[in-house]
Phi, psi and omega in degrees: 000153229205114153249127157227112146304128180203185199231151158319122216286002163285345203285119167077025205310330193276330178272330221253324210303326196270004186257335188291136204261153178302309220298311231272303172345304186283336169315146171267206205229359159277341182256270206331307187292312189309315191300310169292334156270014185273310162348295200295282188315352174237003161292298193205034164062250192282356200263008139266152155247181183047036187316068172253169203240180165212135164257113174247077192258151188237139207325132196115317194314144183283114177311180186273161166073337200297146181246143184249120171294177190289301197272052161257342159266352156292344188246001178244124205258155170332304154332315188269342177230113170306079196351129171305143145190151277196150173193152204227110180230200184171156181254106164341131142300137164287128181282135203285153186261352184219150165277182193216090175319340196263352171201075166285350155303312189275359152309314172261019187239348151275357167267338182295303210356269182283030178285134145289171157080345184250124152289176176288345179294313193275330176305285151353310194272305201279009161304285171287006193259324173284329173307299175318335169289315194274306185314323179282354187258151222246331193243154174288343173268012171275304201277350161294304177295316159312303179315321197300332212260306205325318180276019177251331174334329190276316166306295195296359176251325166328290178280319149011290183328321175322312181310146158290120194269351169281307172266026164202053213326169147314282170357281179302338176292336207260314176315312185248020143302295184323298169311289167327284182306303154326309163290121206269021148291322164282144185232025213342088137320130165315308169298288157325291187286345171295287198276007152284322159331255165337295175314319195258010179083008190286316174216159153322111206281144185263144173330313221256340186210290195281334173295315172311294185275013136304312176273335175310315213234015193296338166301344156321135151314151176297289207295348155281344182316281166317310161298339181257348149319310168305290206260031163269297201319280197297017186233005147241163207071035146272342180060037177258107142001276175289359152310290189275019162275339193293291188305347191273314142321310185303310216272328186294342210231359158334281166342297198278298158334328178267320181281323161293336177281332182290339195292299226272339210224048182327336203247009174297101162320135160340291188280020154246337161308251174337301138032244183279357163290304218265296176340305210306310208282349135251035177273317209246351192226305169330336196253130194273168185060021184263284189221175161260182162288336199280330227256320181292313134010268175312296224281319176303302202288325218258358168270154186264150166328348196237330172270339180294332174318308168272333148341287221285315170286350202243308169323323187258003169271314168311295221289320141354290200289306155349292173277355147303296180319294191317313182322299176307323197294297198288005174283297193320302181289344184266329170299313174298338154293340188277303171296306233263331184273358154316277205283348170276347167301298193302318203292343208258358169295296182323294198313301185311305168294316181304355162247352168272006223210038145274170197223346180232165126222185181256129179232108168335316191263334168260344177081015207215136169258121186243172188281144172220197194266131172319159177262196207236335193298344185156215188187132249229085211256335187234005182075169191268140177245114216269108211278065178295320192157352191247000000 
């Protein structure tokens, strides 16, 4: 348990006053309390529960808003009115220590807890896109090794912040974190985030690779973009002889890929061309001991106009399924906004009674919260719970 305590920002001015900041100054001590409870909700989110705030201010205290007449402040010294005060608490979460196959989101979303540098928006959008990640890896030591990965997320939003967030979205930042992260080949390595970088235009793209496929593929959607970006990115800084022979296939072998699919398929878009070329062709050569370029070659040649076609649609069917998934995701948060102005409506009836309606206040003169006898109208019984998310 987590208490922050604190006094009515009138309380004690001659000593205190110069430590106080304008903004907490212009503040009522109903926004100081949002504010101690913000404390809790941007450290670590979900990784508190039972977030409330309580006014235990003690009888006399000059309520928040009451206006005071001229002689009712001429005949009363400072001395005679007891300071509001005020308290903010929450309970630790436990962070889970093993995953629970049956809920590997909510494994990993107690690990977003303490991530720096990633908000909550983002924590959100790249939970479940990672959860969907560890569920698609075929070995447990594939899905060890992804856990493993989880402290590379920060690097990866570092440079992320950078991104034009209109042409390049959350969504999508979440997607190729998500992606990243998701390969149990990335260790987000310097050389991995130097050439994640480069893929987004971030640095100077190097000549022998990213500059090529960067003009090869330009015709490509941002967000196809991004996916073949993800799984280019973790396959360099192995320092496997045959890893960069692989990419060095790769980078060679675009050009002649793309011109085949244009012979067999003539009436294709560009930007589907470039597609289905560049997938294929790093579906089958990126990964070493998979295919050569020759072996790929052979296999590219030996396809028909009707099979690159259905390729091309069972491709365009994820990204279909994909935008269901968002649909539902963005319902969900506008049902949750809905809920979070609901409960600042109730919170803010709870205020009103909670202070005509206690049972402790603080007493000044003892340092102390003491019990007092209740009023008849009712009684201040669980404190107001302050509508962050729990």
């Amino acid at each position: 348990m987590m208490i922050v305590p604190f006094l009515a920002k009138d309380a004690y001015v001659d000593k205190f006053d110069e430590a106080f900041t304008k903004q907490w100054r212009d503040m009522t001590d109903d926004q100081h309390m949002w504010v101690a409870g913000s404390f809790f909700q941007f450290s670590a989110g979900e990784g508190w529960e039972g977030l409330k705030g309580f006014d235990i201010s003690p009888e006399g205290a000059k309520k928040i808003g009451e206006e005071e007449g001229v002689l009712a402040k001429l005949q009363q010294k400072d001395d005679d009115v007891p300071p509001g005060a005020y308290v903010v608490q929450a309970r630790k979460n436990f962070e889970a220590e093993e995953v629970d196959e049956s809920d590997v989101e909510g494994y990993i979303k107690s690990k977003m807890w303490m991530l720096p540098t990633l908000e909550d928006r983002d924590k959100k959008l790249v939970v479940p896109r990672l959860a969907r990640a560890y569920d698609l890896l075929e070995t447990q030591e594939e899905k060890d090794r992804m856990l493993g990965h989880f402290d590379s997320l920060p690097k990866i939003y570092t440079s992320l912040i950078k991104m034009d967030q209109f042409a390049f979205t959350f969504s999508m930042q979440a997607q190729l974190a998500a992606d990243l992260v998701g390969d149990p080949d990335f260790t987000g390595s310097d050389i991995q985030i130097n050439n994640m970088k480069m893929g987004l235009g971030l640095r100077k793209p190097s000549a022998d690779f990213w500059a090529p496929v960067g003009k090869l593929t330009a015709a490509m959607k941002p967000e196809e973009k991004v996916n073949l970006l993800a799984f280019i990115v973790p396959r360099f800084g192995s320092d496997d002889p045959a890893q960069q022979e692989a990419l060095s296939a790769f980078i060679s072998g675009i050009e002649p890929t793309f011109e085949v699919i244009r012979s067999k398929c003539p009436n294709m878009k560009e930007s589907d061309v470039q597609l289905v070329g560049s997938e294929l062709l790093a579906s089958e050569v990126l990964i070493p001991g998979r295919s050569s370029r020759e072996e790929f070659a052979v296999w590219l040649g030996a396809l028909t106009d009707v099979d690159l076609e259905f390729i091309l649609a069972k491709r365009n069917s994820f990204k279909a399924d994909a935008t269901k998934e968002l649909e539902a995701f963005q319902k969900e948060r506008s049902d949750e906004e809905q809920e979070i102005a609901d409960r600042r409506t109730k919170i803010q009836e709870q205020v009103a009674s909670a202070r005509e309606n206690r049972t402790t206040i603080f007493n000044p003169r003892t340092g102390k919260i003491e019990q007092v006898e209740p009023p008849k109208k009712g009684i201040l019984g669980t404190g107001i719970e302050l509508p962050f998310g729990n």
